[in-house]
N, C-alpha and C positions, 0 to 999 in steps of 0.2 A: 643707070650710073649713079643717079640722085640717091637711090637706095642702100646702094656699096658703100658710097662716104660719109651715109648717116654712120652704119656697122662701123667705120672706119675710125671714127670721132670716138664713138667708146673709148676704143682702143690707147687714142692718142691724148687721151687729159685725165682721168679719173676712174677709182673703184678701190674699197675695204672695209676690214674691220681687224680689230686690235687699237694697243693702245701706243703712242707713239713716243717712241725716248726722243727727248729735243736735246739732253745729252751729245746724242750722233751730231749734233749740227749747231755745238756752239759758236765752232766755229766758222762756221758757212755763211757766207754773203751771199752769192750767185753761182747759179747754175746756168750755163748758156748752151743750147743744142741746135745743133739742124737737121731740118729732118729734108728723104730722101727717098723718095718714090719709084723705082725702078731705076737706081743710081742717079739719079737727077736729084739736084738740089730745088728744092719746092719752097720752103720757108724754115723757118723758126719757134723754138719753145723755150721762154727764158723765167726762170724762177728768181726770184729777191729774197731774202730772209732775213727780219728785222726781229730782235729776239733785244728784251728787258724784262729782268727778272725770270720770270717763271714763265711767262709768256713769249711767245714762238708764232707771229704772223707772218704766212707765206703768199704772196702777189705773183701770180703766174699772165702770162701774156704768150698767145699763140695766133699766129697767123701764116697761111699758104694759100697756093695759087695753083689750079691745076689748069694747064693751058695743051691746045695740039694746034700745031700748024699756027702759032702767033694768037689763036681766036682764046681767050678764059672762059674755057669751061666751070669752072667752079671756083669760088670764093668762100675764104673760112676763117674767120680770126674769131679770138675768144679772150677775155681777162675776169678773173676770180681771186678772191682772196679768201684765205684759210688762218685760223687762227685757234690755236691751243694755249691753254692754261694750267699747268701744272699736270701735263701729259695728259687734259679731259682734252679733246674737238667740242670747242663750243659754240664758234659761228663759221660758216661759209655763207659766199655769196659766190655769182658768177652769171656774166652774160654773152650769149653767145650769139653771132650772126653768120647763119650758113645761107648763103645765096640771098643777101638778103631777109631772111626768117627770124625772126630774137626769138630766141629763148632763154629762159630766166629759173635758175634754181637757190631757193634759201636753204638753209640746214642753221636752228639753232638747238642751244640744250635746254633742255626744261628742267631746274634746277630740282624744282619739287615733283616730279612724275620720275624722273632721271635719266630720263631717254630723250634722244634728236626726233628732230617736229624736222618734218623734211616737206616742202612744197616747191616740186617739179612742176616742169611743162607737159608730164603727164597725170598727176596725179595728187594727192597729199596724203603723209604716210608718218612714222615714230617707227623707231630703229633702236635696238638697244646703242645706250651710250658708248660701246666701244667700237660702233663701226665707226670707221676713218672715208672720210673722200677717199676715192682710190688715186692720189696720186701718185704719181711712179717713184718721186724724190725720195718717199717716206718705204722705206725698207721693211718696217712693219707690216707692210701687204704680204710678205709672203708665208704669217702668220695667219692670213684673213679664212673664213671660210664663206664670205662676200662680200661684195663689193657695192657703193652708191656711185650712181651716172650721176656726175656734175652737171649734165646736160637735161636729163629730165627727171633727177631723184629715183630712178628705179634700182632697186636692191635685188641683186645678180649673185645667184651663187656660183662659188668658184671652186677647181681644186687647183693646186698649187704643186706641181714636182721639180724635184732639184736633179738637174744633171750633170752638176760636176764644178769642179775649177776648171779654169782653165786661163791663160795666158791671152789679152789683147793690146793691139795697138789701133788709141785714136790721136789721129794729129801728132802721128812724132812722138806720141808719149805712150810707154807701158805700162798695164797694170794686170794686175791678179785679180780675177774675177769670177765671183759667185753665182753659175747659170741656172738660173729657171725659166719654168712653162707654166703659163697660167692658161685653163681651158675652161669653161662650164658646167658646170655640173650637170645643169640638166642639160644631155645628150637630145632632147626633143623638142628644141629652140630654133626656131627659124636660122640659117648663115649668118643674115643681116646681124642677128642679134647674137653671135657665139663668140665667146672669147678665146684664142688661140695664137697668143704671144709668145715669145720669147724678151726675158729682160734680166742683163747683168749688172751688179753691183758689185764694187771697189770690195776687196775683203776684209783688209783692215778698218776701210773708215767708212762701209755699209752705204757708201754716195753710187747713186744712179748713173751707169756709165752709158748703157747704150740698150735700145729696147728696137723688134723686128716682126712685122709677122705679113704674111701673104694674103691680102684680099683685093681683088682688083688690082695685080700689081705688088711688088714688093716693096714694102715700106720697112725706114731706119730711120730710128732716133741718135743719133751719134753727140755725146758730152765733148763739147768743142772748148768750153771754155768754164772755170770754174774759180770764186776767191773769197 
């Protein structure tokens, strides 16, 4: 079980590269979503975005509860902040408590090497400068050809296909929406560790509407509230 909702966490906060238009999101405050585990409402993922000038700092806050028959099985909350300057990523931070566990990832930019100094909870690494945290908010992922775990800095290669428009309703509201599939490239990856999403985005205004994928269970991210 412990193993599924490591794989699972991937999924649910981080992974990229490219570079990010803050453009898309001048005018975005807040991103509020719930997420949903086999149609059950589990918890929350809320984005903030405070933008001056050229700079674009994103504070993310996640937290759920997996419970059967009343007993909590598992516990998960996480807060990280991201921050870009003139479309470079040049700091992240983020700390995560799964069951108790902290884990802790930096990401800055090394102005004179020009690449990200990355030090996970597995390792310490340098990335070219255009790989992005993979968060979902940032549209730019479906550019990437990999991805960085906000959880333990490992750099995931990915392929990215597009299947289509298509027409949703979250909360009452409609929109037009641009589907893709994010998978792994390398086919010879443990499950735990395979990425195999689904995630749409708004088509005119490129905003993260709703993200899905099957492991242990059905899980959905649904954009419940935005301003």
């Amino acid at each position: 079980m412990k193993k599924n909702i490591l794989s699972i966490i991937l999924f649910l906060i981080f992974t990229t590269q490219a570079l990010s238009h803050i453009e898309h999101y001048e005018k975005l405050n807040l991103l509020e979503y719930e997420l949903f585990r086999n149609n059950k409402l589990i918890g929350y993922h809320n984005y903030k975005f405070e933008k001056k000038g050229n700079n674009l700092k994103v504070k993310s806050v996640i937290e759920f509860n997996i419970t059967k028959l009343g007993v909590k099985l598992y516990q998960y909350n996480a807060n990280s902040t991201e921050e870009h300057l003139e479309n470079q990523l040049i700091k992240f931070s983020s700390k995560t408590n799964q069951n108790k566990k902290i884990k802790n990832t930096e990401i800055t930019f090394d102005k004179i090497k020009q690449k990200l100094i990355i030090t996970g909870s597995e390792n310490q690494l340098s990335s070219p400068k255009e790989h992005l945290v993979g968060t979902w908010w940032n549209h730019d992922i479906v550019k990437a050809n990999a991805q960085i775990s906000a959880i333990s800095g490992r750099i995931i290669e990915q392929k990215v296909t597009f299947l289509g428009k298509k027409e949703i309703i979250l909360y009452g509201k409609n929109y037009v929406a641009l589907h893709f599939n994010f998978s792994s490239s390398d086919e010879n990856l443990p499950d735990k560790k395979r990425l195999n999403t689904d995630v749409w985005y708004d088509e005119k205004t490129k905003m993260w509407l709703k993200a899905a994928f099957d492991k242990s269970g059905y899980w959905e991210y649904r954009l419940k509230n935005y301003n």
